[in-house]
N, C-alpha and C positions, 0 to 999 in steps of 0.2 A: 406438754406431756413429757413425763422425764421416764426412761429408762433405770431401772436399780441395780445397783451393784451389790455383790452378795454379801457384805458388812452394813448394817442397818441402825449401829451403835453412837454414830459420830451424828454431830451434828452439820449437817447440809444447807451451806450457803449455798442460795441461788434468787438471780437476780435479786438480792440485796432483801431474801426474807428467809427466814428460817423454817426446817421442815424437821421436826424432830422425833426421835423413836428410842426406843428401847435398847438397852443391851441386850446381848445375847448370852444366856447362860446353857447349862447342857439343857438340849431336850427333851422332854417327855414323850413316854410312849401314848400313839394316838388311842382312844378311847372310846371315840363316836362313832355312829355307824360308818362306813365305807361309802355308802350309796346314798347319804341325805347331811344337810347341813343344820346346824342348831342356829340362828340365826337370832340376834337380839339387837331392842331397839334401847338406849337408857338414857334417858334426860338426869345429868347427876347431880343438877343442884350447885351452883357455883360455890365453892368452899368459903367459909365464914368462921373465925373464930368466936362468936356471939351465940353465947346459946338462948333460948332452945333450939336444938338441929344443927349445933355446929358441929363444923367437918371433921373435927374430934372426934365427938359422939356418933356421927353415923360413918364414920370408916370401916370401924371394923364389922358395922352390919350390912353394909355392903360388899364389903369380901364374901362376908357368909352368903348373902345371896348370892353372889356371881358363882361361887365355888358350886352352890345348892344346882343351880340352873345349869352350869358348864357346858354355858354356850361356846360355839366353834368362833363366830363371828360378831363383834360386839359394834355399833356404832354409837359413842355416847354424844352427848352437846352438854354445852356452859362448861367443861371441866378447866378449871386454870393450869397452869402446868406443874406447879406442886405437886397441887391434887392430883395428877396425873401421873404423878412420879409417886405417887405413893400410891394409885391405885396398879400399877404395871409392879411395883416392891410388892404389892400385898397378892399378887395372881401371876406368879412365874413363869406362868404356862404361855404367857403371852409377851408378843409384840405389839408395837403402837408407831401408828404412822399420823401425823398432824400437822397444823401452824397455828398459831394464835388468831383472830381474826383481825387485830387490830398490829399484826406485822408480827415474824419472828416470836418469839415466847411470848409479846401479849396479847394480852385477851382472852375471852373462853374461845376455846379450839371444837373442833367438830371432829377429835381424834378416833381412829379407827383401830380396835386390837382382834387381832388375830393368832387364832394356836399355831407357832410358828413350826413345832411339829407338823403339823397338815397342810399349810397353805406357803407358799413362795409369791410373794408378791412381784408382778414383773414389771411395773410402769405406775404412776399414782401424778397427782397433779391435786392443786384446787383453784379453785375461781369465786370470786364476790357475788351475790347476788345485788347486782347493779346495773343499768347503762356504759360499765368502765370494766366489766368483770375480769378482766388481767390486772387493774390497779389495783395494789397491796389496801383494803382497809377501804373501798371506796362504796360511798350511799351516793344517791341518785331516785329515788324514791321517797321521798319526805320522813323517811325511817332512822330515830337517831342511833338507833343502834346496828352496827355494823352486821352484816347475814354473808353467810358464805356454805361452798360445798365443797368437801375432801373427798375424792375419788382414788378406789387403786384396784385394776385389775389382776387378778389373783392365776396362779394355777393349783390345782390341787396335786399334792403329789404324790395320794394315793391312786387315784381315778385318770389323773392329767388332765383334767376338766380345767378350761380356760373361761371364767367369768368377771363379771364387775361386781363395784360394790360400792354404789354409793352414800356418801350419809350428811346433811344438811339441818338445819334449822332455820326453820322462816321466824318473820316478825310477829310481834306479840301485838303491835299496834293498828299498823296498817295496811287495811285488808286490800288497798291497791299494790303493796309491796309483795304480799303474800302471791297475788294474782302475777303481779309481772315475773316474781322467782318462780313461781311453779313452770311459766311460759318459756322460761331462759334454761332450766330444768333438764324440759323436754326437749327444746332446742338443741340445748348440748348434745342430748342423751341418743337424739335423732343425728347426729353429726358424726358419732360414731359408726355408723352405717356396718354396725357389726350382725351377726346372726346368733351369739353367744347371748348367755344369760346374762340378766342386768338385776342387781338388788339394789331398792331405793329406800335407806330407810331415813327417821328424823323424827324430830319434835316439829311437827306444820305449823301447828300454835290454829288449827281449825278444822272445826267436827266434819270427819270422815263423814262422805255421801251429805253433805249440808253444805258445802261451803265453792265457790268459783275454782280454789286452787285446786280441789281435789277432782273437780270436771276436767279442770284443764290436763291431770297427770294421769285419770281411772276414765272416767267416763269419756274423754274425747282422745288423749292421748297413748292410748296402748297398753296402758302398765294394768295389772291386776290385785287389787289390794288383797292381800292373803286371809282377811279376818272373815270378810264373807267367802271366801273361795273355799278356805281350809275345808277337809273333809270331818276334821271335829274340833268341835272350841270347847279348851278345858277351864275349868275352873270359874270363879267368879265371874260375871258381867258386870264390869263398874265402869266409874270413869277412871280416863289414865291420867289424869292431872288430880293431883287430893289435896294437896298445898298444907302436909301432914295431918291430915283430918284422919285418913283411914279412908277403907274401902265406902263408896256410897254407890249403890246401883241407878244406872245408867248408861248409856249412850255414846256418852262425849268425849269420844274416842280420838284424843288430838297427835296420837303417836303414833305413826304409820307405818309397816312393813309393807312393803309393792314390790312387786315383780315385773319385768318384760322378760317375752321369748320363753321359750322353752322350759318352765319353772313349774311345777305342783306342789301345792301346800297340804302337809300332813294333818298337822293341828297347828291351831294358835294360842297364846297365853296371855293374859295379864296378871304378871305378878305378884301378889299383894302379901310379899316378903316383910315379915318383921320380927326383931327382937326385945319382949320386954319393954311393947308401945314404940318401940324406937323405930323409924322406917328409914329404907336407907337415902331415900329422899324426896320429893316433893312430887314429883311423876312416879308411876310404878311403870319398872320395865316389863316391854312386851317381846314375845319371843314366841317364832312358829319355826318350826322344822319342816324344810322345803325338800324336794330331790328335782333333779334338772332329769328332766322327759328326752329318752334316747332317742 
């Protein structure tokens, strides 16, 4: 668990991995309501110069979404650090806190951006989803792709509301990896032994109310998934994974917002941002506005 210091621009050796964020340029004035957060989940499609759907072509339609949506708190996965550095150039408004998963700048990162106007981040850490989870980059679950969680507790400094916020991506393979992350997860999340709000969000890579991990995080372990909670759900009913197809109604709801403690969900979203056929990526981001119960 690391303490921050109020410069967020430099890049941050520690223990022999890199955690990297955002300059800081002037402020903006806050926007969003006072008493509830805009809260978004976005799987951004790892950058590719290969078209169709290279990071070319869908950059600037995803700014337009992000801007459209102007979420407070964004958790994305797969973003490389370019792609990162150009999504943080293209949305001002924000800060980014990350690592790579496979050490320092490589790998896709589980980076988290926040409106640095509203939110002070005071502590942030991440860990592997592994049997080794302090080893930089380590599997242990027959998973060849590396899985990890970035965490950073926040204060608001409208409110001074102190919460979490975590953001993960499980594996796309194996669904005993999926089940031990979700279980390491919660362990963590329980290790905390806090009474403050916790947001969990991610690409699970497994359908919501269908699958072990999401037993193991909703149904046995505390947390409340915001989509059935919400008091209204806008817009289309599809799946959150379209692999550029477009909207198709359904179910299959692999991108999760959760809550522990003290959290109510206003509404929930998915999505289904596009320009001129162009989507801004292969997931559509989901997004519920939450406010934390006095």
């Amino acid at each position: 668990m690391k303490a921050l210091t109020r410069t967020l621009g430099f890049l941050l050796a520690v223990f022999g991995w890199l955690t990297l964020a955002a300059p800081l340029p002037a402020a903006e004035p806050v926007t969003s309501a006072p008493d509830s957060l805009l809260v978004m989940t976005f799987n951004l499609r790892y950058a590719s110069a290969r078209p169709p759907n290279s990071w070319p072509e869908r950059r600037p339609v995803m700014r337009a979404c992000v801007e459209k949506a102007a979420p407070d708190l964004i958790g994305t996965q797969e973003g490389l650090y370019q792609q990162l550095k150009d999504f943080a150039a293209d949305l001002p408004l924000y800060d980014w806190l990350g690592t790579g998963r496979d050490g320092g700048s490589r790998g896709e990162f589980m980076a988290i951006f926040y409106r640095r106007d509203r939110f002070e981040p005071l502590e942030y850490d991440h860990f592997w989803l592994s049997d080794t989870p302090n080893v930089v980059g380590s599997t242990t679950w027959s998973n060849t792709n590396r899985r990890m969680v970035t965490w950073i507790k926040f204060r608001d400094r409208q409110s001074k509301q102190e919460f979490f916020f975590w953001n993960t991506h499980l594996d796309h393979q194996i669904q005993l990896a999926r089940e031990k992350a979700a279980a390491l997860i919660r362990e963590r999340v329980e290790a905390l032994k806090t009474d403050l709000p916790v947001l969990l969000v991610g690409d699970f890579n497994a359908t919501a109310d269908a699958n072990k991990a999401y037993d193991l995080l909703v149904t046995e372990g505390g947390f409340t998934d915001t989509w059935p909670a919400a008091t209204e759900r806008r817009g289309e009913i599809v799946n959150s994974f379209h692999n550029f197809a477009g909207p198709t109604a359904g179910t299959n709801r692999i991108d999760w917002i959760l809550a522990r403690g003290p959290v109510k969900a206003d509404w929930t979203e998915i999505i289904t941002f596009q320009q001129g056929g162009q989507y801004p990526s292969d997931h559509f981001p989901v997004m519920a506005r939450v406010r934390f119960a006095k």
